[in-house]
C-alpha positions, 0 to 999 in steps of 0.5 A, a space after each residue: 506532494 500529494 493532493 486530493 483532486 475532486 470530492 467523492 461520496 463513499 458507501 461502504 456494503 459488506 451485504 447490499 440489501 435492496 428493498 424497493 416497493 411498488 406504489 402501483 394503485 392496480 397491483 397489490 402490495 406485497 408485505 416487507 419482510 423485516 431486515 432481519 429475514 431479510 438478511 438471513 435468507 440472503 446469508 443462506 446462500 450456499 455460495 456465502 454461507 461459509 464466510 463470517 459476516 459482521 453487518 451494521 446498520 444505522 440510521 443516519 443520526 446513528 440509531 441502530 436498526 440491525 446488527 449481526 456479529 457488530 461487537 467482533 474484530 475482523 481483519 480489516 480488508 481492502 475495503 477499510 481504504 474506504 473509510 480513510 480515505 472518506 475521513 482525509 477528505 473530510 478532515 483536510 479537505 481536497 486541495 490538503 498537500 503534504 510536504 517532505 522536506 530536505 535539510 542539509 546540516 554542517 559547514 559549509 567548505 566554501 560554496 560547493 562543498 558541504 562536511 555534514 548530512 542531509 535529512 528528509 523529514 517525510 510528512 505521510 507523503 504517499 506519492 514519492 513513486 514513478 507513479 502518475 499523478 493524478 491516478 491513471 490506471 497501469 500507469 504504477 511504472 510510468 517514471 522511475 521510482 527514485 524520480 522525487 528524490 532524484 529531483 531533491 537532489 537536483 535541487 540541492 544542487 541548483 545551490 551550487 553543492 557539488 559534494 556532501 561530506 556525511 551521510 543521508 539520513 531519512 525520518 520516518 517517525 512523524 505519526 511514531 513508528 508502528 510499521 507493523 500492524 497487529 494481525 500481520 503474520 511473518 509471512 506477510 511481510 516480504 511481500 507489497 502488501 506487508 510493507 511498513 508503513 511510515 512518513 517517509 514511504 519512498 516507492 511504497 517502501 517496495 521493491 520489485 524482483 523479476 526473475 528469468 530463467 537462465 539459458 542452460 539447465 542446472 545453472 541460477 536463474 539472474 534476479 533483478 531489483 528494481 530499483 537497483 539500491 545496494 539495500 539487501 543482500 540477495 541470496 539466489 537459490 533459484 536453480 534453471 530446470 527443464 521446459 515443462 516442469 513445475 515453477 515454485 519460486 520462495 522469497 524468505 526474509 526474517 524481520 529486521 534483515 536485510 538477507 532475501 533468500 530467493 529460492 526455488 525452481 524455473 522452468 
């Protein structure tokens, strides 16, 4: 389950400007510059002066004050979790929880044997992980991955089921089924932050590969995945070479397969 511990207030600045004045009666005010010099002088900045900046700003009924580029798309950034977030606790609240549920459908052959298949009907759960919850900072790795549902099916066991005769079948299609966003380009997607999103995300719908250099040259480096389900078949290309030369190291998948070619070189 997933629950919002705390409140939180949310400012989001793609520019902070700071205007602050003095009500001193011995020193003598100086004027305010409008906004608009304001932020061009800041924006003249060499050091940000290459970057596209879209800015708004509103009163808090809405009025605008200023705008630059306001009306132009732009690649949402990390910085757009804030506005979700801010809106999932003002719409369902802090104590909201999310529920994926397991359901099994067949006959049953006595008590303990089951002929059909079981279903996770994922809601937006975004903590079935090996994270700890509540948020603890180096913590993503604390429990294995499966352990939620390493935990639904011990459950479905406490029944007393010892074997199912069918298959387990995930839905996934509670909010439809876009799991890739406009934008992304095809070299985003064999990586954690391109991963699909869904109702049923299970470890982030990521897994991890670690790759180790083998112990004599000229042979495949081992790769690990974790955790370790028979999901792709994994190519290795990744050929052991000598201490000292350069490490370049590829991870290629086409949309929709489940081949990952690792490829490369490891010193």
């Amino acid at each position: 389950m997933m629950r919002f511990a705390g409140r939180c207030a949310v400012i989001v600045l793609s520019g902070m400007l700071c205007v602050s004045a003095s009500a001193k009666p011995h020193r003598k005010a100086h004027p305010v510059k409008p906004l608009k010099l304001q932020v061009a002088r800041l924006l003249a900045d060499p050091a940000v002066s290459r970057s596209h900046w879209g800015i708004a700003v509103t009163k808090m009924d809405g009025k605008p004050i200023y705008a630059l580029n306001a009306e132009q798309f732009f690649h949402p950034a990390s910085n757009a979790k804030l506005f979700t977030t801010a809106a999932a606790m003002a719409l369902l609240g802090p104590e909201a929880t999310v529920k994926t549920t397991a359901r099994i459908d067949g006959l049953f052959n006595g008590k303990e044997h089951i002929k059909g298949d079981v279903y996770l009907y994922g809601e937006g759960d975004a903590n079935l992980s090996g994270r700890t919850i509540p948020y603890a900072p180096d913590t993503s790795e604390a429990s294995p991955p499966l352990r939620d549902l390493d935990d639904m099916a011990a459950r479905i066991a406490s029944t007393g089921v010892k074997t199912v005769d069918g298959d387990v079948i995930g839905i996934g299609d509670h909010f439809g089924n876009e799991p890739y966003p406009q934008g992304w380009s095809v070299d985003d997607l064999p990586w954690g932050y391109g991963a699909p999103v869904s109702a049923l995300s299970v470890n982030d719908n990521q897994l991890k590969v670690t790759i180790t250099p083998a112990t004599e040259l000229s042979s495949r480096a081992s790769i690990e995945i974790i955790p370790a389900v028979p999901y792709y078949t994994v190519v290795n290309d990744v050929m052991t070479v000598s201490a000292g030369e350069p490490t370049s190291i590829a991870i290629d998948r086409m949309p929709g397969s489940k081949t990952l070619r690792v490829y490369g070189r490891m010193a």
